[in-house]
KEKE-3310 file (N, C-alpha, C; in steps of 0.2 Angstrom, whole numbers, plus 5000, padded with zeros to 4 digits):
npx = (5004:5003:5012:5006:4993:4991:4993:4982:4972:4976:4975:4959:4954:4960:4952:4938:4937:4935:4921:4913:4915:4907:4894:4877:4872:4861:4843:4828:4812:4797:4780:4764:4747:4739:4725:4718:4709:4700:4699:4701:4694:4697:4704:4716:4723:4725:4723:4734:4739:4752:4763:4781:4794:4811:4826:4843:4859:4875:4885:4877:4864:4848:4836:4835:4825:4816:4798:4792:4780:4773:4763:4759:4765:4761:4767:4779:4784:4795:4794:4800:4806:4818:4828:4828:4838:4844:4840:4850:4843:4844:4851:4859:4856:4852:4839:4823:4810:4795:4780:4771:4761:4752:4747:4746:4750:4740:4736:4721:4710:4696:4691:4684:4673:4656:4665:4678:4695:4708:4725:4732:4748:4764:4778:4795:4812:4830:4835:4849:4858:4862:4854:4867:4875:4864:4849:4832:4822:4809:4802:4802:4785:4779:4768:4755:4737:4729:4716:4702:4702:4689:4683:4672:4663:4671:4679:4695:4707:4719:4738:4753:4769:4784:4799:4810:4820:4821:4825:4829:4834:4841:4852:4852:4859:4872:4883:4896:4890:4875:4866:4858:4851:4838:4836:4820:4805:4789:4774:4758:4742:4726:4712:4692:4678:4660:4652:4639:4637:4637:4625:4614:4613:4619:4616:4602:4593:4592:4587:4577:4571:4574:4565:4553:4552:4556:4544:4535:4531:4523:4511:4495:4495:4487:4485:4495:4497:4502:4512:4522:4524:4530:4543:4549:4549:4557:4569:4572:4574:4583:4595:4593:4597:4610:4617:4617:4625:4637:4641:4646:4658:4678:4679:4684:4694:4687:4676:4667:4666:4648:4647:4645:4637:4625:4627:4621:4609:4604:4605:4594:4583:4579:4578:4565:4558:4558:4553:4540:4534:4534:4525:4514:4511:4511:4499:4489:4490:4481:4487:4487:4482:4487:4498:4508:4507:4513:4526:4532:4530:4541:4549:4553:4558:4568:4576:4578:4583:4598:4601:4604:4613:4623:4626:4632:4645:4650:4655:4664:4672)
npy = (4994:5013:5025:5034:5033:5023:5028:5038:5028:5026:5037:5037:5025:5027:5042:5037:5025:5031:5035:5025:5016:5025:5024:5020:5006:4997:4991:4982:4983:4976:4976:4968:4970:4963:4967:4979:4990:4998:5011:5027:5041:5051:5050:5049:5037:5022:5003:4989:4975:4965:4960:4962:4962:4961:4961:4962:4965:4963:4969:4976:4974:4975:4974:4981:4989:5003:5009:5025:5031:5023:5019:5010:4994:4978:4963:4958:4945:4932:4926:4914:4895:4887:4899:4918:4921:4927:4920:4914:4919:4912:4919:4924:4932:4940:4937:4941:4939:4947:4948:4959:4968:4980:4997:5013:5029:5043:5058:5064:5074:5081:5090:5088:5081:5073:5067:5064:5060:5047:5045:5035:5029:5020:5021:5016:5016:5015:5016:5014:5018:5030:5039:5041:5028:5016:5014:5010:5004:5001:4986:4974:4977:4976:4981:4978:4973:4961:4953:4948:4958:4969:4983:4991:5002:5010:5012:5005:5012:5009:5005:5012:5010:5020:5030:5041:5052:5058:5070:5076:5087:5091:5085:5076:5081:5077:5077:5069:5056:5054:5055:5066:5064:5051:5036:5035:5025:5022:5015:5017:5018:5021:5027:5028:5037:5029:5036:5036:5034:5048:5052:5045:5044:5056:5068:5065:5069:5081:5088:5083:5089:5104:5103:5104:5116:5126:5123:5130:5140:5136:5138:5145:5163:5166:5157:5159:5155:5142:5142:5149:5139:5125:5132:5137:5122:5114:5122:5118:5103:5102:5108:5097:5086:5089:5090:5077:5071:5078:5073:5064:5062:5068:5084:5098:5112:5118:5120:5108:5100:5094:5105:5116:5115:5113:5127:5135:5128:5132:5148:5147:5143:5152:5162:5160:5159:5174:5177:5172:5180:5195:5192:5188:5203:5210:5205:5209:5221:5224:5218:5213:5197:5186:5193:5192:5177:5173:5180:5172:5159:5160:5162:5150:5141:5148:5148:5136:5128:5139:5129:5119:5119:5126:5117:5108:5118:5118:5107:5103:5113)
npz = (5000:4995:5005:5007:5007:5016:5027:5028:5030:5040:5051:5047:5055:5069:5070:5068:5076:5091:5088:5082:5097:5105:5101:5106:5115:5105:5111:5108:5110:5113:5116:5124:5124:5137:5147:5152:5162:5173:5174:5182:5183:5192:5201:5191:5186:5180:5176:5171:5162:5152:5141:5142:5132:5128:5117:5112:5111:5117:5130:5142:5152:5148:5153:5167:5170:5175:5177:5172:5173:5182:5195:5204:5206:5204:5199:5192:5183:5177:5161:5155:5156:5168:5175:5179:5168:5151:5135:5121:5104:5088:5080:5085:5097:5111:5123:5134:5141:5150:5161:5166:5180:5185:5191:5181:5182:5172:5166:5164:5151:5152:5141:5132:5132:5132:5119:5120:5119:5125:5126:5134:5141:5143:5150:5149:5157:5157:5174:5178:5167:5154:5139:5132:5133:5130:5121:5120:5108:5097:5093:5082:5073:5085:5093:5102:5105:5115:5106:5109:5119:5127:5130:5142:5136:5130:5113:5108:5097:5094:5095:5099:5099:5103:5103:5111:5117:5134:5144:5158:5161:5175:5184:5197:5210:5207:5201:5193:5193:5191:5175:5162:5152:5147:5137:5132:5130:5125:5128:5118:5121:5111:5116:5114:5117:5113:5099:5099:5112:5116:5104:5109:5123:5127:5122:5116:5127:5129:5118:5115:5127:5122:5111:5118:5124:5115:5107:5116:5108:5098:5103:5106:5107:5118:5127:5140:5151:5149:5139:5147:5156:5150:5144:5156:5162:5155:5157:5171:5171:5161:5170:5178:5169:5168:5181:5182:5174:5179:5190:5189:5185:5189:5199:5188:5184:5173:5156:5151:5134:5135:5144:5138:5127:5136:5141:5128:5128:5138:5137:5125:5130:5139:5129:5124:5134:5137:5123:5127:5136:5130:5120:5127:5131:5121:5115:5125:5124:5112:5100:5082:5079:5071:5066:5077:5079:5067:5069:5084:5077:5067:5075:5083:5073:5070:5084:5084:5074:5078:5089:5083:5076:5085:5092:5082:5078:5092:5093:5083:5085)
capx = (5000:5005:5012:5000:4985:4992:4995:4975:4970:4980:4969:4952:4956:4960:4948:4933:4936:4931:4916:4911:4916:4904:4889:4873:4869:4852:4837:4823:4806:4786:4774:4760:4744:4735:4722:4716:4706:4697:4699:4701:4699:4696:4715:4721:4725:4722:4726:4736:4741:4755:4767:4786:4803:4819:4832:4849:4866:4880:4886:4875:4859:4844:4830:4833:4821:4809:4792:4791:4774:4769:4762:4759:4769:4758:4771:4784:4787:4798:4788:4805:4807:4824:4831:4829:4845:4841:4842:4852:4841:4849:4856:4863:4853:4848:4830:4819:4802:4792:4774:4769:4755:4753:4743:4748:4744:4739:4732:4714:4709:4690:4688:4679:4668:4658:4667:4684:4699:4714:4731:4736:4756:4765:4784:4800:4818:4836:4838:4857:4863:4861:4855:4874:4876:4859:4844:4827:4820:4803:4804:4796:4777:4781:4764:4748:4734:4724:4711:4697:4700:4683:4680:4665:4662:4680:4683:4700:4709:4725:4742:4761:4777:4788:4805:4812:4826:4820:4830:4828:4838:4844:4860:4849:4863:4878:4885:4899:4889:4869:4866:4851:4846:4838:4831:4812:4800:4782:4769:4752:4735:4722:4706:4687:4670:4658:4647:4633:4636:4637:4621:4607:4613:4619:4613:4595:4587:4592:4587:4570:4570:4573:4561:4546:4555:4554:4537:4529:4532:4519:4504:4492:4500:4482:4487:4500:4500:4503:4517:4527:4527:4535:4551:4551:4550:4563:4574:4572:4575:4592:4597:4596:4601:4616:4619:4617:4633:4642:4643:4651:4664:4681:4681:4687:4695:4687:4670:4669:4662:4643:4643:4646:4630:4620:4626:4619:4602:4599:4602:4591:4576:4580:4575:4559:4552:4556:4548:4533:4529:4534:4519:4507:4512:4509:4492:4487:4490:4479:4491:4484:4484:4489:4505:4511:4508:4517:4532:4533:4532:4544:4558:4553:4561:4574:4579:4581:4591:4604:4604:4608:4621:4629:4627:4638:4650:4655:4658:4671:4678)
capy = (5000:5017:5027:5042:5027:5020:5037:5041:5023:5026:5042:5037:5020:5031:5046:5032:5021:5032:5036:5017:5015:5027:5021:5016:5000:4997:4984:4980:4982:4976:4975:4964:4972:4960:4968:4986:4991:5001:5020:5031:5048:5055:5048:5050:5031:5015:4997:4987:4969:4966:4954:4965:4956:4962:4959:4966:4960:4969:4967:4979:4968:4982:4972:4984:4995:5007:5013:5030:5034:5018:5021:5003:4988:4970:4958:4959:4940:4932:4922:4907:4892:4891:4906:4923:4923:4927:4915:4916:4915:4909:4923:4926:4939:4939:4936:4939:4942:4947:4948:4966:4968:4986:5004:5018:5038:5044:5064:5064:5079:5079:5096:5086:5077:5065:5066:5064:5053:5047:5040:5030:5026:5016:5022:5015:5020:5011:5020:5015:5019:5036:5038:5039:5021:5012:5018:5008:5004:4996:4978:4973:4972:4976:4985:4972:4973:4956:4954:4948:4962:4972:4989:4994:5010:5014:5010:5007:5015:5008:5006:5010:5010:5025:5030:5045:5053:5059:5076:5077:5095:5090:5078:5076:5084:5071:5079:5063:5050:5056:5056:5070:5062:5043:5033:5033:5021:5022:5011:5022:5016:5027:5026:5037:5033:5027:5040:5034:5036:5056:5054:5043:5047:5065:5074:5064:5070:5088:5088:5083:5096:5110:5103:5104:5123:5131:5121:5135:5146:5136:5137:5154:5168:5167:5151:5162:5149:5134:5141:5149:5133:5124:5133:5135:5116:5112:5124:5114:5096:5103:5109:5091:5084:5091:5088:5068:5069:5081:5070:5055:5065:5072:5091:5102:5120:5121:5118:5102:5099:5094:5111:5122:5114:5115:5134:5136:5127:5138:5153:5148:5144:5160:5169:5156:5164:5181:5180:5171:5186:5198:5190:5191:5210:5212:5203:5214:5230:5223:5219:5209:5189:5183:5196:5188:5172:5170:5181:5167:5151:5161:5163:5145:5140:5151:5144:5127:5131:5140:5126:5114:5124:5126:5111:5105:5121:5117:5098:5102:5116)
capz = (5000:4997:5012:5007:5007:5023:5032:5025:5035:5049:5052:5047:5060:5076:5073:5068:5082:5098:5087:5084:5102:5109:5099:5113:5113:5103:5113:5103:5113:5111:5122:5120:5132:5137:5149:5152:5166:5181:5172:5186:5182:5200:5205:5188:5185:5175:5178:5165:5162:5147:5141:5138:5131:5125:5113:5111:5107:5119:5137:5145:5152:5146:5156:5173:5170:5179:5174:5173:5177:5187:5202:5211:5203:5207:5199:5187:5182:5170:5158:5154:5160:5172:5177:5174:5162:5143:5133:5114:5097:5082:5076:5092:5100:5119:5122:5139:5144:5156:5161:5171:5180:5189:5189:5179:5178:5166:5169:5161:5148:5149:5138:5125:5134:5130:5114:5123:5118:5129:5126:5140:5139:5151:5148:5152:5155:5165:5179:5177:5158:5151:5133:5129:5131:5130:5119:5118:5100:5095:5089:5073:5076:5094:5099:5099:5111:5113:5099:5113:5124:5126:5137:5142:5137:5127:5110:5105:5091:5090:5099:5095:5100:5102:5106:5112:5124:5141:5147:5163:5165:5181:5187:5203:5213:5205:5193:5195:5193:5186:5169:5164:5146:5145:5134:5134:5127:5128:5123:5120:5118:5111:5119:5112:5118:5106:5095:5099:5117:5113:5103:5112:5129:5131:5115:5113:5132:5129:5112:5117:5130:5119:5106:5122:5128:5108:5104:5118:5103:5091:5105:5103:5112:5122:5132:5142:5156:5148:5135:5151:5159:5145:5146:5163:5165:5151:5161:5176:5166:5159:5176:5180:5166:5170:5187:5182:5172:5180:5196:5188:5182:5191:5198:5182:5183:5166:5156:5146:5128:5136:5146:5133:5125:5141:5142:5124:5128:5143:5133:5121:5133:5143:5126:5122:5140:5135:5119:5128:5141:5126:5116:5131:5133:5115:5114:5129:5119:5108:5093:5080:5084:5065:5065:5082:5079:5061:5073:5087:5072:5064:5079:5085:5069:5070:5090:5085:5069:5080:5094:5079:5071:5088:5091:5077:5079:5097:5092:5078:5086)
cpx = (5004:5006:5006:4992:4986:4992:4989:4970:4970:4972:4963:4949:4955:4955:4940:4929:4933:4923:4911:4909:4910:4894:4885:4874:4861:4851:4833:4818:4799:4784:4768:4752:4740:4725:4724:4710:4703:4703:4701:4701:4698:4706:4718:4725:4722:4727:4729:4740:4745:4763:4774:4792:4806:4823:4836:4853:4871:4881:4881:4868:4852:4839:4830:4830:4817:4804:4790:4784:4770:4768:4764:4760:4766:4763:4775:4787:4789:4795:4792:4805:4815:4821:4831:4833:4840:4845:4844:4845:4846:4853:4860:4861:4848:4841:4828:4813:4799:4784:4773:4763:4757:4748:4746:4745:4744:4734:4727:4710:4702:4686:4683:4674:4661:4662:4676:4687:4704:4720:4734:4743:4759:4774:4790:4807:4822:4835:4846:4862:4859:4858:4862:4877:4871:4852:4840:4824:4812:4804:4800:4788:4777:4774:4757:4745:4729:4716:4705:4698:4696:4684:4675:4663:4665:4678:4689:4701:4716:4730:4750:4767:4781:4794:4808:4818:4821:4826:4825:4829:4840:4848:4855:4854:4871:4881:4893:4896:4880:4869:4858:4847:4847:4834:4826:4809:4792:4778:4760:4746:4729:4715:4698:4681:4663:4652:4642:4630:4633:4628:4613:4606:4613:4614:4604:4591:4589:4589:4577:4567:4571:4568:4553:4549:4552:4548:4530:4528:4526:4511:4501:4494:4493:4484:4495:4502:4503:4511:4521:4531:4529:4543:4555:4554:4557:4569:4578:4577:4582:4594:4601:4600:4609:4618:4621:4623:4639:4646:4645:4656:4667:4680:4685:4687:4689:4677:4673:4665:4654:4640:4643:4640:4627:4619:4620:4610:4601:4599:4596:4584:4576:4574:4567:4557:4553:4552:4541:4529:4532:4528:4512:4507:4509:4501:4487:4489:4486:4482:4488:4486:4488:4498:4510:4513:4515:4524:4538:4534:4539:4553:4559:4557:4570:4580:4581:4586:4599:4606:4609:4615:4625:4632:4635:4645:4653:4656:4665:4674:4681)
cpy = (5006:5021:5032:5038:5025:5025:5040:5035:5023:5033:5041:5031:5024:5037:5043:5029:5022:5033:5030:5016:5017:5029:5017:5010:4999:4988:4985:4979:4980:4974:4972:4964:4966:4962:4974:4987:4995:5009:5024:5038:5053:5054:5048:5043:5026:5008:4993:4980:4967:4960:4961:4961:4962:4958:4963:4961:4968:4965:4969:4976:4977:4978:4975:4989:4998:5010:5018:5033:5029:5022:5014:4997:4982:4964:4963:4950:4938:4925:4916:4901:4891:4896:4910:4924:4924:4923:4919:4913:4912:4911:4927:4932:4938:4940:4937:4942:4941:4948:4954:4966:4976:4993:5011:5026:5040:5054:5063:5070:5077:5085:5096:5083:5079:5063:5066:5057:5053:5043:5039:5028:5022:5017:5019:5017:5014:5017:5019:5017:5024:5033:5038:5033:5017:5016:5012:5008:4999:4991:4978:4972:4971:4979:4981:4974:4966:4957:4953:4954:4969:4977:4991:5000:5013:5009:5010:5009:5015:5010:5008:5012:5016:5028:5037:5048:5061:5064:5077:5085:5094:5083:5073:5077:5082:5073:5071:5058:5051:5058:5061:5068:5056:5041:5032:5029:5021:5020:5014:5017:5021:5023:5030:5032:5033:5033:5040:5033:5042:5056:5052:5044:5053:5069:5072:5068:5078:5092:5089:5088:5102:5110:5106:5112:5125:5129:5127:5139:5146:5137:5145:5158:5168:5163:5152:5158:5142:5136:5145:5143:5128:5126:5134:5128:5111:5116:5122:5109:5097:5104:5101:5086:5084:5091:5080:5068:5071:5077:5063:5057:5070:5081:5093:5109:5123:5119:5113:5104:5101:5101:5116:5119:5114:5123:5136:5136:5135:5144:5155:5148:5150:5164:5166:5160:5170:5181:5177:5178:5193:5198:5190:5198:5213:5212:5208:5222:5229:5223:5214:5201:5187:5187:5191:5183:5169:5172:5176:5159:5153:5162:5155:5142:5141:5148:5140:5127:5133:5133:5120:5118:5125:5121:5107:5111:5120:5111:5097:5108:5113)
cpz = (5000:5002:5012:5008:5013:5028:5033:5029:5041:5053:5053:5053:5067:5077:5071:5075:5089:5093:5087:5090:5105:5107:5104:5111:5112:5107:5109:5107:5111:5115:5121:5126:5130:5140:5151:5155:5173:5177:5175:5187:5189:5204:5198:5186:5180:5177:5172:5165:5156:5148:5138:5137:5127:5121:5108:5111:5110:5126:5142:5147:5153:5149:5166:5172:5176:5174:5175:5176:5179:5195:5207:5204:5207:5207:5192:5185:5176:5168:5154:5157:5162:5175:5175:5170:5157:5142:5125:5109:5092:5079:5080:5097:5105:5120:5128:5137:5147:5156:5168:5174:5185:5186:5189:5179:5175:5167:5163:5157:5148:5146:5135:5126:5133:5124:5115:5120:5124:5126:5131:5138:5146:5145:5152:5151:5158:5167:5179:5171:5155:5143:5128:5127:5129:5127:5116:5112:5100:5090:5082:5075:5082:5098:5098:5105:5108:5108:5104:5116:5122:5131:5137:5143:5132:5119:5107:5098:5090:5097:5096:5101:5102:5109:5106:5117:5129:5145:5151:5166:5171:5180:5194:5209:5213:5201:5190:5191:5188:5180:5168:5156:5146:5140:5135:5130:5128:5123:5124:5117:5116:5111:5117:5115:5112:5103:5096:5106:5119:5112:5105:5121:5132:5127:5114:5120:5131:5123:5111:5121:5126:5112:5109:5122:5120:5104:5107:5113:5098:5095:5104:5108:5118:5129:5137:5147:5154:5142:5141:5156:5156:5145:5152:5166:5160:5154:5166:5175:5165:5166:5178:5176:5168:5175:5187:5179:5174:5186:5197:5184:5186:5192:5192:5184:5177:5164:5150:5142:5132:5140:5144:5130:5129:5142:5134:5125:5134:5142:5130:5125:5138:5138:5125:5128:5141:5131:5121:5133:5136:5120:5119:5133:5126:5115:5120:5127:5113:5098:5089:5079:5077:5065:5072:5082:5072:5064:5075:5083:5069:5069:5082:5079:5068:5078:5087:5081:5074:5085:5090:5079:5078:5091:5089:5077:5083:5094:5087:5081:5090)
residu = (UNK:UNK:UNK:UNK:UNK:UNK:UNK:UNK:UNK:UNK:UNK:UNK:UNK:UNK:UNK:UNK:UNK:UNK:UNK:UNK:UNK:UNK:UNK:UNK:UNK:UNK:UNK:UNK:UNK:UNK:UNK:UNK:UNK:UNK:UNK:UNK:UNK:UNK:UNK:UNK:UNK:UNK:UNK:UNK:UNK:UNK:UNK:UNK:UNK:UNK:UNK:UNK:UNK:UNK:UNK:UNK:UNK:UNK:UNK:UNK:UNK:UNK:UNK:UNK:UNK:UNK:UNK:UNK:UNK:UNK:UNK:UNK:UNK:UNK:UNK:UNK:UNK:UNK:UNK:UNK:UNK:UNK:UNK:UNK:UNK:UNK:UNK:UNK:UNK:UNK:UNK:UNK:UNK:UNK:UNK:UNK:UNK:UNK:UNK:UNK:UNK:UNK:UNK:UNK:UNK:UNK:UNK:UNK:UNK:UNK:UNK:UNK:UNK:UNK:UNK:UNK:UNK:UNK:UNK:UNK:UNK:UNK:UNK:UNK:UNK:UNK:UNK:UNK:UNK:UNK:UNK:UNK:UNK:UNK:UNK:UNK:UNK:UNK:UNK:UNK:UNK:UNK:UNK:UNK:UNK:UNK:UNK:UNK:UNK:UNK:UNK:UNK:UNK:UNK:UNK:UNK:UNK:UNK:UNK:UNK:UNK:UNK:UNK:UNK:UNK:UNK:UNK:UNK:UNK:UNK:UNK:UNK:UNK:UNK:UNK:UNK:UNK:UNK:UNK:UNK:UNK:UNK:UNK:UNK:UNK:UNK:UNK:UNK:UNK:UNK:UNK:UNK:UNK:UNK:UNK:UNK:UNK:UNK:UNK:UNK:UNK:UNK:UNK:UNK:UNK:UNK:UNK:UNK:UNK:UNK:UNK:UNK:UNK:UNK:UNK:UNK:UNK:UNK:UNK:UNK:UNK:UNK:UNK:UNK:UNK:UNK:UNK:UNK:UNK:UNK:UNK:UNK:UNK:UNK:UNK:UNK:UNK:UNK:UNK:UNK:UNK:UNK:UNK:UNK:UNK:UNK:UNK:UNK:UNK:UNK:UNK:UNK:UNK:UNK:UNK:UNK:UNK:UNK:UNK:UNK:UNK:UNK:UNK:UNK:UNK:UNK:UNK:UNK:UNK:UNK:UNK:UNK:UNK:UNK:UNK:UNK:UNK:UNK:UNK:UNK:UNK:UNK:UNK:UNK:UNK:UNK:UNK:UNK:UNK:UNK:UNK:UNK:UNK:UNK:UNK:UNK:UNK:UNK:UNK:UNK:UNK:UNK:UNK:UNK:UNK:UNK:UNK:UNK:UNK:UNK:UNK:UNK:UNK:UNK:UNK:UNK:UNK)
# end
């Protein structure tokens, strides 16, 4: 070999090698849920049952993990027979797995509600090897959730995989010995409740009540007792409505989806029983009965239109 060819080796050899060197070591993760259960959105938790295994190739044994946002750890057993050691495949790459069982938190957005979704994740790091040396990877077809498993109430929408690094910003007082970036992994399930929760449960009884509330609009302005008690009692109704769902559902700083629709309706029946004692004010000024009535058909119309239309405007916004 040329010296200038040898001299151009030697080089690319020594300032290569710390690079190589300092290469993590990749693990290969999937998790395979098996059970999903007991929601919690008062304590911010969920219970989760799941099959996880490993496989890498290096010295450093990537199965001491911690779980980030566990709360309470039930078991952690290893699902081989022997000893926990990993065992070789074929192509020579260290294998274990484990069976988890424990309850995770998960903090609960319920802006949207009932139209709310959740990703639940259950994420894991080492607590001993920085992302410098060890960083978690998703295995092939690593994110499954049992095809039996049913929740009552939730439809699933899928689960995946995903790998990031974890900056901590802090040493934790060690500058020595703590690392502040780790591998993170986390495996998300997204969760939505069904459409038809939305529409026969919360949307139909309200819906109804404001069909009874803007119907006092079609009775003859003469019947001034019977169309004030109409909106009055669909005012009532809502009220309740809304205390029935509000009280199976965590304190919120905020207002969710369904109350943003209940504000809507109680504006709307607010104005149906002004214009009901604005049409017995009129009739008692002897205004003519045909002008009045065609007014009241004609804003009855116009109520329900907007309550759709807001309807549908909060929902996509």
């Amino acid at each position: 070999m040329p010296p200038r060819k040898l001299l151009i080796a030697c080089l690319f050899y020594f300032c290569a090698a710390p690079v190589l060197a300092a290469q993590p070591q990749p693990v290969h993760v999937g998790i395979y849920l098996m059970n999903l259960y007991d929601l919690n959105m008062d304590e911010h938790s969920f219970y989760a049952d799941f099959y996880i295994w490993f496989k890498w190739k290096g010295e450093i044994d990537p199965t001491e993990i911690e779980f980030v946002n566990l709360i309470e750890k039930w078991s952690m057993a290893h699902e081989q027979s022997g000893d926990s050691s990993s065992f070789l495949l074929k192509d020579g790459t260290n294998y274990r797995i484990f069976r988890v069982e424990g309850r995770f938190f998960h903090s609960f957005s319920l802006s949207r509600f009932p139209l709310d979704k959740h990703k639940l994740d259950i994420q894991i790091e080492s607590p001993e090897h920085p992302a410098a040396a060890l960083v978690y990877l998703p295995d092939t077809n690593a994110a499954e959730i049992r095809n039996t498993l049913k929740l009552i109430g939730w439809e699933t929408k899928g689960c995946q995989l995903q790998s990031s690094v974890h900056d901590y910003g802090t040493d934790f007082g060690n500058p020595e010995e703590n690392a502040q970036r780790y591998s993170n992994l986390a495996f998300t399930v997204t969760l939505a409740r069904p459409l038809s929760y939305f529409i026969l449960k919360m949307l139909l009884p309200i819906l109804i009540v404001m069909l009874v509330s803007i119907g006092a609009l079609i009775l003859h302005p003469s019947y001034i007792d019977t169309r004030s008690s109409l909106p009055i009692g669909g005012l009532l109704t809502a009220v309740f409505l809304q205390q029935s769902y509000s009280d199976a559902l965590p304190d919120t700083g905020y207002m969710v989806l369904m109350d943003k629709i209940y504000l809507l309706c109680y504006f709307l029946i607010s104005m149906v029983l002004l214009q009901v004692i604005r049409a017995g004010n009129d009739l008692a000024r002897n205004q003519p009965e045909q002008i009045i009535i065609r007014r009241e058909r004609r804003l009855a119309r116009v109520f329900f239109a907007i309550f759709i239309l807001g309807v549908f405007a909060l929902c996509l916004w």
